[in-house]
N, C-alpha and C positions, 0 to 999 in steps of 0.2 A: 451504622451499616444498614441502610434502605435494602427491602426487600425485594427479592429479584422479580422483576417485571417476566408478566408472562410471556410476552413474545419474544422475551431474550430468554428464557430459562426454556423452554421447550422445543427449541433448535429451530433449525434453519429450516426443516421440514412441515412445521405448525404454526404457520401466519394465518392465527385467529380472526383477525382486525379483518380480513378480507372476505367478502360475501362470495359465494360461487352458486354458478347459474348452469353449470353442467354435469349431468346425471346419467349414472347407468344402471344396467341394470338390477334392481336389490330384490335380499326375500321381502316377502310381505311384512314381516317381525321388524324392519329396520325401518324408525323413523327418518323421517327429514326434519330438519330445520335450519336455514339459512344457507343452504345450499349445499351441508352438511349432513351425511347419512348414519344413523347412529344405533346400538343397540346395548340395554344392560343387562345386568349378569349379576343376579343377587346374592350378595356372600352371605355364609352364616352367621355371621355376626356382626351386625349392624348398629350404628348409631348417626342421629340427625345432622345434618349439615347448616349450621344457620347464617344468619349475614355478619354475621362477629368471626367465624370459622378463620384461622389459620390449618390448609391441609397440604397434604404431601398428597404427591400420588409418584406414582412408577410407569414407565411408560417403555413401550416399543414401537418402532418405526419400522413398516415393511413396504417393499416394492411391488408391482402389478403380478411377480410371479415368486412372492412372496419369500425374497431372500432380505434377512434381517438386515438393514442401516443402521440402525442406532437402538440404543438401551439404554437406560438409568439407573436398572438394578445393582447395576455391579459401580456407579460412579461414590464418590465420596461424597458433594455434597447435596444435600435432598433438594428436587423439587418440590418447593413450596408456591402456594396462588393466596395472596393474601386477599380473603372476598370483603374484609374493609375498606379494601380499597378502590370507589365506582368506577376505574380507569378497567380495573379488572372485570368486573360482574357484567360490564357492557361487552365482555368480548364473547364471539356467540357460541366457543367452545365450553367456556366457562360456564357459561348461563346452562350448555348441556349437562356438564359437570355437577353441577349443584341439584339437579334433579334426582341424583340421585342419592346415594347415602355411605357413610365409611364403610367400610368391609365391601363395597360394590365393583365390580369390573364393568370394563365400558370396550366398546367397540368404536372408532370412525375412521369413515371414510371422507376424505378429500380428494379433489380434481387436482394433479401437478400443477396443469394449465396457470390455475389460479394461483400457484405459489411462485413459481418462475415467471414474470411477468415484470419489465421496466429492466428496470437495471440490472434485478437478481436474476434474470435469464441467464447472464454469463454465467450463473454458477448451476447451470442443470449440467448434471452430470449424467454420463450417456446411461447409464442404469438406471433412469427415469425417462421414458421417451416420451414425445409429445401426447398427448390424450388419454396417456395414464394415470390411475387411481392408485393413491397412495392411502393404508391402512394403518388405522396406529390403534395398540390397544394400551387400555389406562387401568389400573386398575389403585382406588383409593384408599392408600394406605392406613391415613390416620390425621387427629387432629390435633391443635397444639394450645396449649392456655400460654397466656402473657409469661409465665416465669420459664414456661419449656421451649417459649420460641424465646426467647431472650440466652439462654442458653446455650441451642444449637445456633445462633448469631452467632457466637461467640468464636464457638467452635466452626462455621465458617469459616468468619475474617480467620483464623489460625490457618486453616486449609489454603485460603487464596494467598495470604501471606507466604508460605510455605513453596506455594507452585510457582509465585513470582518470581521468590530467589532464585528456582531451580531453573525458572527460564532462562533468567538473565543470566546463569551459571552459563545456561548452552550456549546463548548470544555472544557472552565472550569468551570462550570454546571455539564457537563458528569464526566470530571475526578474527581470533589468534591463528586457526587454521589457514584463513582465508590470506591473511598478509603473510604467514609461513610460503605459502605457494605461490603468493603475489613475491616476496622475496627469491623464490627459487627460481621464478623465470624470468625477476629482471636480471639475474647474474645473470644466466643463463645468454638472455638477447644485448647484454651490454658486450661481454665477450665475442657473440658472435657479430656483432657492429663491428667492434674495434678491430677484431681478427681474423674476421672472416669476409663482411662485405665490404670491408675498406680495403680490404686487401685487394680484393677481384675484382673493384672500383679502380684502384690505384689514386685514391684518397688519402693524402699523407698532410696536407695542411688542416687541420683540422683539431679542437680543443675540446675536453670533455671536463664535465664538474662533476661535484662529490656527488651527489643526485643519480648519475650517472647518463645527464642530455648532452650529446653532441653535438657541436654546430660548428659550421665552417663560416668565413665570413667574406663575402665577394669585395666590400667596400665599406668599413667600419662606420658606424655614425654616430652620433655626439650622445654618450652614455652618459643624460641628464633623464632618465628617465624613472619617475618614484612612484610609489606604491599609490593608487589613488588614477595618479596621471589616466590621460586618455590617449588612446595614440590610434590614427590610420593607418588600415597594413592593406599591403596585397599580397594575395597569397595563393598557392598551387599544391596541396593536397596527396599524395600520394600516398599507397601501401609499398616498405619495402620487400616485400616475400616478393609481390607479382609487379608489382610497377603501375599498380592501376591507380588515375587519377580517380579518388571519391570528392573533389570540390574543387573552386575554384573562382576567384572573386574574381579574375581577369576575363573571365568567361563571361561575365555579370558587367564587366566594364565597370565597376567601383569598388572601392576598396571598403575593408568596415573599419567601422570606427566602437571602440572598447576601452573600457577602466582595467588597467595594467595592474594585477598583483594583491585583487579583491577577490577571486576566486572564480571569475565571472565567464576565465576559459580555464584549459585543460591547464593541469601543472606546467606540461612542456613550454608553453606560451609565455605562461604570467613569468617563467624563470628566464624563458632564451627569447624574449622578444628584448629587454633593456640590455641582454648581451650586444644583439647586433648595433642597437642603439638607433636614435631618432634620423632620418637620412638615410639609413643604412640597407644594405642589402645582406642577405645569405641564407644559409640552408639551415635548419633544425631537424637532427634525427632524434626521437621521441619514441623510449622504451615502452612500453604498455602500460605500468604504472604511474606515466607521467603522461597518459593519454587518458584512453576510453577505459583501462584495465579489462576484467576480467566480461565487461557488461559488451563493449562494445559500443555502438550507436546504431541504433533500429538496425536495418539489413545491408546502411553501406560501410560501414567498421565493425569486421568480424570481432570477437573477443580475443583479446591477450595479441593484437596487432600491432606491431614496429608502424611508427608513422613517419616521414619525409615530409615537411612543409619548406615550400623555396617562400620567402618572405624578403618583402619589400618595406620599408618603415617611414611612411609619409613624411618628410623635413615640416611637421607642424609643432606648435609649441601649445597645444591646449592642457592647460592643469585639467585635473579633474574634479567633477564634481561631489564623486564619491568618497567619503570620508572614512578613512577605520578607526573603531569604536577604541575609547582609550583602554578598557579594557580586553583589548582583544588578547593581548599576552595572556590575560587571566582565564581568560577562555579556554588557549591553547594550551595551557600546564597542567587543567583540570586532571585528573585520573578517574575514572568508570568504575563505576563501586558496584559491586553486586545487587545491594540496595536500592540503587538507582532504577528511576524508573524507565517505560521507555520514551518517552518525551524527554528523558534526560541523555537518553543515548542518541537521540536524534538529534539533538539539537549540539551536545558536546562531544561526541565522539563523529557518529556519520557526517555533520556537517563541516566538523571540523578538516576531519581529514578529508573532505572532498572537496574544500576551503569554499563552502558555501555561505555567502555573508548577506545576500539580499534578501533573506526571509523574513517572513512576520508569522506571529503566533497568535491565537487563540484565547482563550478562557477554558478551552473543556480540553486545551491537548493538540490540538491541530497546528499543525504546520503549513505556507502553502507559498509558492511565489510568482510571482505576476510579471508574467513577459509579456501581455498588453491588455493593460486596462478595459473591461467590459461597461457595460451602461446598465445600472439598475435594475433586478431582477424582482416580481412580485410574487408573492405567495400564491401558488395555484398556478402558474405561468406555465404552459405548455415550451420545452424548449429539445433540439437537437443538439447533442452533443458529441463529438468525437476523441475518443481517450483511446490510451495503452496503458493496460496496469502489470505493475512489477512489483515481488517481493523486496523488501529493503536489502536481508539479509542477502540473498542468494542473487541479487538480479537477475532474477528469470523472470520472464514475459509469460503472466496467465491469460490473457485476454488485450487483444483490441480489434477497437471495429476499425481503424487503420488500414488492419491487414484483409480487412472484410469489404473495404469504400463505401461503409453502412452506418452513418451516423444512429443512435438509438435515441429514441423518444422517453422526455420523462417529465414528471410534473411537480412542481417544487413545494415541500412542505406535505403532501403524500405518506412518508413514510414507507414508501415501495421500495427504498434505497438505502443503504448504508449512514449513519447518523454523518459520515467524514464527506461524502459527497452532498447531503443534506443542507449543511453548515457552510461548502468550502465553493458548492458551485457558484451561488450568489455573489460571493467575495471575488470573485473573479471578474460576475458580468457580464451578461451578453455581449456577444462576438470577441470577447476576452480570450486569451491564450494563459495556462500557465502549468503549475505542478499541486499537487496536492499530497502531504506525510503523514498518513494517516497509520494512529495507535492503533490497538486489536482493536481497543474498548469502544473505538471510533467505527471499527471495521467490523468484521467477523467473528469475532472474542473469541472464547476458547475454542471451541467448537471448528471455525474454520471452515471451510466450502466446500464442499464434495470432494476432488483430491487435487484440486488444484490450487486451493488455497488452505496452507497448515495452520492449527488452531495456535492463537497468538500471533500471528502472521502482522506482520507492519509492511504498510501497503505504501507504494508509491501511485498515484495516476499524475499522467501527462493528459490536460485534458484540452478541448477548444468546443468554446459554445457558439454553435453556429446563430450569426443573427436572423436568419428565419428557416 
């Protein structure tokens, strides 16, 4: 167990790494350095800090009118800054840190400006407003020899082990809830299809499967259509509450072309598209769990929406290219074990049940998929990007520039950004389209984002790198 980096252990509040060049006003007693305003506070009882030192300190995080954020007194596991290690002793809070001595309290000040800045701006929270000073006081606890830090390791990994379980306890908590309620309201919209708008329709030819999709069929067509297959549709979009078209490939004048039964559209499709069959024509009404479910689609399919597609089934005979893995059964019978991590819930439960099969994975954890290849990204490359990010669990929307028409400027290799967009924008590639499943560890970690992103949070982004 590697010892916790300082700019992961000291929150989301303390990006040491970063110089700041904006200053207010201070007493005379508060130095500077590095753009850093600082003052110590000599305890009585003191001992040296040397370049061997393993120390702990304790810390608090306050805002310009000085209401507490954050504290470490009361957390479980200690802040430690291992100054063996030169990744550390280069960082310029550090370097303040070591000036002084155990038993000592510290004062600094930092510019927000400088911490919200790239990518982490989405996460300023409105109780930090632009051009204010954030205060943090430290005060150094103690120091550790090789057998006493080898033991509170220990006693860590037990703690992190411990919080894991209890996460993934809530994770499948949340998602049992989640399909409890997803359950409640497809009875709910299956009944009232069958009994209610068929009725006031005066829709009586019409079949429904175990699943609970309806469809009517204007002109059957030859139901040779297999998993894999690729088939042209036209298609007409509607919400049943209001009747409003949200798409329409006839509007478009072409039809699209898609791999039938690889997870590539909504359930409703990959199940009632080889119903109507190749040639075919007819309607598909599609309960909510066999659409968008509870998420929707950005702002034109509300959540928990009945959908109406009239579909058209091009007479082509293309197989497809897309193959399913022969273990995909194996896939599918898995069971989510407590233990499990979350990479293993992303990848065997969420993607499972959201029959996501064109993904590619990582080394450190990352998930991401690629709906159009980018061209080569270099270290240091200035690029614009356009995302919408959503929690996994909950699919709520914390942020996009989308909703803003504001692409954000970032620069690769930086470290201004989360390790998951770090790793996942490149893989993508300029002028690329795609998604990015990003772990905590990847993301936020515990800690989490001011209140819009919960600590452990598994992040989804929908991103596009603009090419210039």
């Amino acid at each position: 167990m590697k010892l916790f980096s300082i700019c992961k252990t000291l929150s989301l509040f303390v990006f040491t790494c970063i110089s700041f060049s904006v200053f207010a006003q201070f007493e005379e007693e508060f130095k500077e350095y590095k753009g850093l305003r600082y003052q110590f506070y000599e305890g009585n009882s003191r001992s040296l800090i040397t370049d061997s030192s393993i120390i702990q300190v304790q810390m608090k995080v306050f805002n310009s009118v000085d209401s507490l954020l954050q504290q470490t007194y009361q957390e479980e596991i200690p802040t430690l800054i291992n100054l063996r290690d030169s990744n550390n002793i280069k960082m310029p809070l550090v370097e303040i840190i070591i000036k002084g001595q155990i038993g000592d309290s510290l004062t600094v000040y930092t510019q927000s400006d400088s911490i919200y800045q790239g990518s982490i701006a989405i996460a300023r929270p409105p109780f930090i407003p632009k051009g204010s000073w954030i205060r943090q006081e430290f005060r150094i606890v103690r120091g550790y020899n090789t057998e006493e830090y080898e033991e509170v390791q220990q006693q860590i990994q037990k703690i992190q082990m411990r919080r894991q379980q209890e996460y993934m306890e809530k994770m499948q908590e949340e998602q049992a809830e989640i399909q409890r309620q997803s359950d409640s309201i497809t009875k709910l919209q299956v009944e009232y299809i069958e009994n209610t708008f068929f009725v006031e329709k005066g829709i009586k030819e019409y079949k429904k499967t175990e699943s609970g999709l309806f469809y009517t069929v204007d002109k059957q067509g030859k139901q040779n259509i297999e998993e894999g297959d690729k088939v042209r549709v036209h298609y007409k979009g509607t919400l049943l509450k209001t009747g409003e078209k949200f798409d329409s490939s006839y509007d478009r004048g072409e039809p699209i072309e898609l791999p039938i039964g690889v997870g590539q559209v909504i359930k409703g499709w990959d199940e009632g598209i080889p119903l109507i069959g190749r040639g075919g024509k007819g309607t598909l009404y599609i309960p909510s769990d066999l659409g968008y479910g509870a998420r929707g689609s950005s702002n034109v399919i509300p959540p928990n929406a009945i959908l109406v597609f009239s579909v058209e089934v091009i007479d082509d005979n293309v197989k497809g290219e897309t193959e399913i893995e022969q273990n995909s059964s194996e896939k599918e019978s898995k069971t989510y074990r407590v233990n499990d991590s979350q990479e293993d819930y992303i990848e065997n439960v969420f993607f499972i049940q959201n029959r996501i099969t064109d993904y590619k994975k990582t080394t450190s954890g990352l998930f991401y998929r690629i709906e159009k290849q980018g061209t080569p990204i270099k270290k240091g490359e200035k690029l614009r990007v356009h995302y919408e990010g959503i929690t996994l669990m909950s699919g709520e929307k914390f942020d996009s520039s989308f909703d803003r028409d504001k692409p954000i400027e970032i620069t690769i290799g930086e470290n201004h950004f989360i390790d998951g967009w770090d790793e996942g924008i490149p893989l993508i590639g300029k002028g690329g389209k795609g998604y990015l499943y990003i772990p905590s560890h990847l993301g936020y970690g515990e800690r989490g984002a001011g209140g819009a992103i919960k600590p452990n949070s598994i992040l989804v982004f929908k991103v596009e790198i603009l090419e210039n």
